[in-house]
Structures are given as C-alpha cells and as structure tokens.
C-alpha positions as CSV (number, residue, x, y, z in Angstrom):
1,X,-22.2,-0.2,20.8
2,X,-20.5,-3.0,22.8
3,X,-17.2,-3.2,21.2
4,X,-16.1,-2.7,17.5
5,X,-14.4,-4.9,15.1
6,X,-11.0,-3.7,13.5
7,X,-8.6,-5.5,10.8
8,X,-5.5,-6.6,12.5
9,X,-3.2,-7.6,9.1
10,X,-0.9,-9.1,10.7
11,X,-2.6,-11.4,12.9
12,X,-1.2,-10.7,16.1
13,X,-4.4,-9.7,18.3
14,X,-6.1,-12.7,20.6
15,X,-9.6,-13.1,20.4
16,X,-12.3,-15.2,18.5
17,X,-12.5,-15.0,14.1
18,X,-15.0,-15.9,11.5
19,X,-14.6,-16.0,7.7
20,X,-15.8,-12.5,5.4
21,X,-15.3,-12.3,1.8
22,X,-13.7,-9.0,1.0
23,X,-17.1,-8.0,-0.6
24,X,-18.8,-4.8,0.8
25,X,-22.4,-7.0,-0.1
26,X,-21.3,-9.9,1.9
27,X,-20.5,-7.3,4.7
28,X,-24.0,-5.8,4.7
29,X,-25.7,-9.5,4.5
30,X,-22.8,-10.3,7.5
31,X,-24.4,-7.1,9.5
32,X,-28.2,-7.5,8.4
33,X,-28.2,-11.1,9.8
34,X,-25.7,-10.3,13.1
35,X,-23.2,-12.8,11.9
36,X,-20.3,-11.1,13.8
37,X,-21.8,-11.9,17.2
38,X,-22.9,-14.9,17.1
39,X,-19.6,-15.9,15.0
40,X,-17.4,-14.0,18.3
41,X,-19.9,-15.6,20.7
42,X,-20.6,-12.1,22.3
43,X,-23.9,-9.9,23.3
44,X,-24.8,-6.7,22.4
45,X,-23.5,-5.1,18.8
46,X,-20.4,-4.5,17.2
47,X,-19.2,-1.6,15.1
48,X,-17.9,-2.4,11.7
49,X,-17.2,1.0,10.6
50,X,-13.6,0.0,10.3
51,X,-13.9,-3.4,8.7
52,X,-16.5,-1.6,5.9
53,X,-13.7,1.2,5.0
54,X,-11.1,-1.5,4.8
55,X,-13.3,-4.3,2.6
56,X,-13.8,-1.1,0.2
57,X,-10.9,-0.3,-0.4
58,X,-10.0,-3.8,-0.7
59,X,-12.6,-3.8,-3.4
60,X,-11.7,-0.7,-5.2
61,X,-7.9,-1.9,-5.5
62,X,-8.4,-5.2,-6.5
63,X,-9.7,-7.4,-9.1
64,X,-9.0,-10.5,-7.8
65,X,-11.5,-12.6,-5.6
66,X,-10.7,-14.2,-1.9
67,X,-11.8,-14.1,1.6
68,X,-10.8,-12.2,4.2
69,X,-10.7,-13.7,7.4
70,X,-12.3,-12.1,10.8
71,X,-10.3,-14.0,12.7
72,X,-8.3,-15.1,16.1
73,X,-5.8,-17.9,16.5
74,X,-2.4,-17.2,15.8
75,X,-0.1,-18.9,13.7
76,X,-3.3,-20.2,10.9
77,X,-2.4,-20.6,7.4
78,X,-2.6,-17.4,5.3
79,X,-2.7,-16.4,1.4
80,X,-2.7,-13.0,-0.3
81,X,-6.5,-12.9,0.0
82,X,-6.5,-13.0,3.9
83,X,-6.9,-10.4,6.6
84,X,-7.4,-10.9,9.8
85,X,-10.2,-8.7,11.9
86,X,-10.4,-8.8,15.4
87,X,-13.0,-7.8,17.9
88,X,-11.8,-4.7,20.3
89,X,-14.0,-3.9,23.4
C-alpha cells in the first residue's frame, strides 16, 4: 500500500479531496472502480481501512442522508453531513 486515506473532521490537513457519500456501498463501488486515486491524482493504492470504520459508523448512528467529503482545500463550505478525509503517505 502506497499511502492510506484517514478522516480529518476538522479540515485542517493539506492535500487533494473528492466527494463520498457516507454509504459503506458507495465506498466499496469508490474502491472496486479506484476512484480515490485517480480523484487524489496519485499511483499505486490507498488503504481505506480507516475511512470504511468511520462511513459505518456514520451509517449505524444516523438516519439522515448526506455526503461526506474526501477532501483538501481549506476554508470550503461545510454542513452537518460533511467530513473531510485526507490522503496520508
């Protein structure tokens, strides 16, 4: 594994972002068709052992629907239903 993905909530780590609904099936479809690369522009693969755990329990708690947001630029417009997850080398 090149680098892993983790879930920064509050938006403070640099880096490159692309949008994930906090569904664990849109996860897997995210994984199966190497979204997260391509979306990061890097090589190689990513771990998204972390993002899974969190998009879970995300699901478990909550009813509602949203996005979450795998994400980089600072200062972007947030709502309850954001989080941001970052690439970490």
């Amino acid at each position: 594994m090149d680098g892993h993905l983790v879930v920064d909530e509050r938006r403070r780590l640099p880096g490159r972002g692309a949008w994930l609904h906090p569904d664990p099936g849109c996860l897997t479809k995210a994984e199966r068709r190497r979204a997260f690369p391509r979306a990061l522009r890097v090589s190689g693969t990513l771990g998204t052992d972390g993002v899974r755990r969190y998009v879970e329990r995300l699901a478990e708690g909550s009813t509602d629907t949203g996005s979450s947001r795998v994400q980089s630029e600072e200062g972007s417009r947030s709502t309850r239903h954001e989080s941001a997850v970052k690439l970490k080398p």
